[in-house]
matplotlib code that plots the C-alpha trace (Angstrom):
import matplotlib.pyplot as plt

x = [-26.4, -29.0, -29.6, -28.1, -24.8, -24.5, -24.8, -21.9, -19.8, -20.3, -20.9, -24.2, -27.3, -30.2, -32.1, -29.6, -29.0, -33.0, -32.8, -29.6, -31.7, -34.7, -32.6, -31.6, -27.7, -28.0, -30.1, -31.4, -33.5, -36.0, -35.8, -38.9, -39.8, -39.6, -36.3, -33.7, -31.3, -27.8, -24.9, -21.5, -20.1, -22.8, -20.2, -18.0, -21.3, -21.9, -17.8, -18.3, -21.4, -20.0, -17.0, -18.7, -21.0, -17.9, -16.8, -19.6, -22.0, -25.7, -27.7, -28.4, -25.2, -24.3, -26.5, -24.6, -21.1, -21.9, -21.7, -18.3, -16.7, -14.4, -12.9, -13.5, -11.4, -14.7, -12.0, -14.2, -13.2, -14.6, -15.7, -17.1, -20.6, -19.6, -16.9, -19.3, -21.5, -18.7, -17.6, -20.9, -21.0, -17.4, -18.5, -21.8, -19.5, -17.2, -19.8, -21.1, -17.7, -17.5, -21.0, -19.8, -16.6, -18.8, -21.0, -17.5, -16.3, -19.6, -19.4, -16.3, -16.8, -19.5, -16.9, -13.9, -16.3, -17.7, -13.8]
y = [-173.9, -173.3, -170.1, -171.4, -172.6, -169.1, -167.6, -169.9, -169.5, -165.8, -164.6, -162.7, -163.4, -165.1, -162.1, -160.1, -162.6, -161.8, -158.2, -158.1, -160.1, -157.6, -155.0, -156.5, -157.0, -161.1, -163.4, -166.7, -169.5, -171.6, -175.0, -177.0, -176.8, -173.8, -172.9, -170.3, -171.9, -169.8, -170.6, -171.4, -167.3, -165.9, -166.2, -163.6, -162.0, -161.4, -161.2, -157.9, -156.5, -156.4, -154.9, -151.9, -151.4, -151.0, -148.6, -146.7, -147.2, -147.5, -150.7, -148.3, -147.3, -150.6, -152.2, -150.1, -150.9, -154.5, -154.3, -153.2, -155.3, -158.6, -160.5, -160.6, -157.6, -156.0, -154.4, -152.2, -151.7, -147.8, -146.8, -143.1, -143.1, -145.2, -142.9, -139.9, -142.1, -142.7, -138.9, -137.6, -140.0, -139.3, -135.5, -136.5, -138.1, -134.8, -133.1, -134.8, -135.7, -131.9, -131.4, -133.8, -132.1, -128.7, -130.3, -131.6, -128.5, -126.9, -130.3, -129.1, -125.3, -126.3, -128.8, -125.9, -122.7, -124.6, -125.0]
z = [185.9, 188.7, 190.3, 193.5, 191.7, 190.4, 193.4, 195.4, 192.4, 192.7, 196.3, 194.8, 196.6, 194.4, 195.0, 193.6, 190.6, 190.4, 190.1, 187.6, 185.7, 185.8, 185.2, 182.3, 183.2, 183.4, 181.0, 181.7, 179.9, 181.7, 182.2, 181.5, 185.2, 185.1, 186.9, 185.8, 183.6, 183.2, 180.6, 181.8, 181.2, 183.6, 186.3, 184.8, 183.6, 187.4, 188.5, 185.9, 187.4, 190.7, 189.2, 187.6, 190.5, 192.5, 190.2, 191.2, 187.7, 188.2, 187.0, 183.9, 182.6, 183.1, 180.7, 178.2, 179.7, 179.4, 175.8, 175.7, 178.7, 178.5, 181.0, 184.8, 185.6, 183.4, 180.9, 178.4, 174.8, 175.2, 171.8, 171.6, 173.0, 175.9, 176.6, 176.7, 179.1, 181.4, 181.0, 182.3, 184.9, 186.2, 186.1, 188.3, 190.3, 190.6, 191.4, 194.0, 196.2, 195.8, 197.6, 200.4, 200.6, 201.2, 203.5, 205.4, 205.5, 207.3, 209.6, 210.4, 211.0, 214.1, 215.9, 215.3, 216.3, 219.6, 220.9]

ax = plt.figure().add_subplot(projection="3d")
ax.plot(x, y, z, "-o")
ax.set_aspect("equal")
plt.show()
């Protein structure tokens, strides 16, 4: 399928199609025109993109998640490395709801100490 089809079978603008596919999360051949050519499973290709970039994962570790997922839901069969990835990055991610809840907190003190 066409760039366009994947993108109104996905929701995912072509741009962003574009840039998963620089990023190296979406692969496509080239027609002899010259246009992007995708197979029939890029839709859930992209349906697990979204998913993971939900979840929070940058373009990065998703390149390695992508080996492990199946499925639309993006289910990953987590064997050990992956689950060290996803460990640091659910620590990063600790770490930084506990900044904002700092920087809430301070927010918070100037409201309550100008009453």
């Amino acid at each position: 399928m066409r760039i366009g089809e994947l993108a109104e079978r996905t929701g995912v603008s072509t741009r962003l199609l574009r840039y998963y596919e620089e990023q190296g999360l979406l692969t496509a051949s080239r027609d002899h025109n010259g246009y992007r050519a995708y197979a029939g499973d890029a839709v859930i290709r992209v349906r697990q993109i979204r998913r993971l970039l939900g979840a929070g994962l940058t373009t990065g570790v998703i390149a390695s998640a992508l080996q492990c997922a199946s499925g639309e839901e993006a289910r990953l069969d987590v064997c050990p490395e992956l689950s060290r990835l996803l460990r640091r990055e659910l620590t990063a991610m600790d770490d930084r709801i506990g900044a904002l809840q700092r920087r809430r907190d301070a927010l918070a003190g100037y409201l309550s100490a100008g009453r």
